[in-house]
N, C-alpha and C positions, 0 to 999 in steps of 0.2 A: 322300282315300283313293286309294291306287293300286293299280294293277289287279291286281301281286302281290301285297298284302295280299290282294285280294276272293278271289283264286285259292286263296292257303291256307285259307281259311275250309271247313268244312264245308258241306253245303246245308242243313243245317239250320238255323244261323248266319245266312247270306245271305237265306233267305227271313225271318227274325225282322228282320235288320236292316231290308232291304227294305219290310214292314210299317212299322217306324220312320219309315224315309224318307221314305215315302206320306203318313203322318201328317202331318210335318214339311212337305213340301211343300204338302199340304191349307191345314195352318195359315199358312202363306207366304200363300197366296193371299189369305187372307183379310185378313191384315195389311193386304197391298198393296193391295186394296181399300178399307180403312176408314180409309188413310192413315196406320196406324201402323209400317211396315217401318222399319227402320231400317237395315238390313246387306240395300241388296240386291244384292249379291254372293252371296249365302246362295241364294238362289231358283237361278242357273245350277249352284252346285256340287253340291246338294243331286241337281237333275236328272239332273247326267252321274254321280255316285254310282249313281244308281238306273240308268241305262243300263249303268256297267258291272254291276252286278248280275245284272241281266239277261242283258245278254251271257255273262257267265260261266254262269251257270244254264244256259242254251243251248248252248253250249260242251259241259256237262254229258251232257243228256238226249241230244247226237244223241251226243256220244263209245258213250254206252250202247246206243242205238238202232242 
């Protein structure tokens, strides 16, 4: 994902996604504990996914503030 896509998205969008990610990351971890990861490449993109999310979010709230 790049960071114009994250940008166009709504905040409504980006917090749904975000939730996802969190998930997804959760679930990573787990993998990679129990020795079943397979693609972990997956675990860094997923990360910097949810950083820019954030970032953008924040971006956001002080634009408003």
């Amino acid at each position: 994902m790049k960071a114009a896509d994250v940008r166009a998205k709504t905040g409504d969008e980006l917090r749904t996604q975000l939730g996802d990610l969190r998930k997804e990351a959760f679930n990573l971890r787990f993998q990679k504990a129990s020795g079943q990861l397979e693609n972990t490449a997956r675990v860094r993109q997923v990360r910097r996914d949810i950083a820019r999310i954030m970032n953008a979010l924040g971006e956001r709230r002080r634009a408003e503030g």
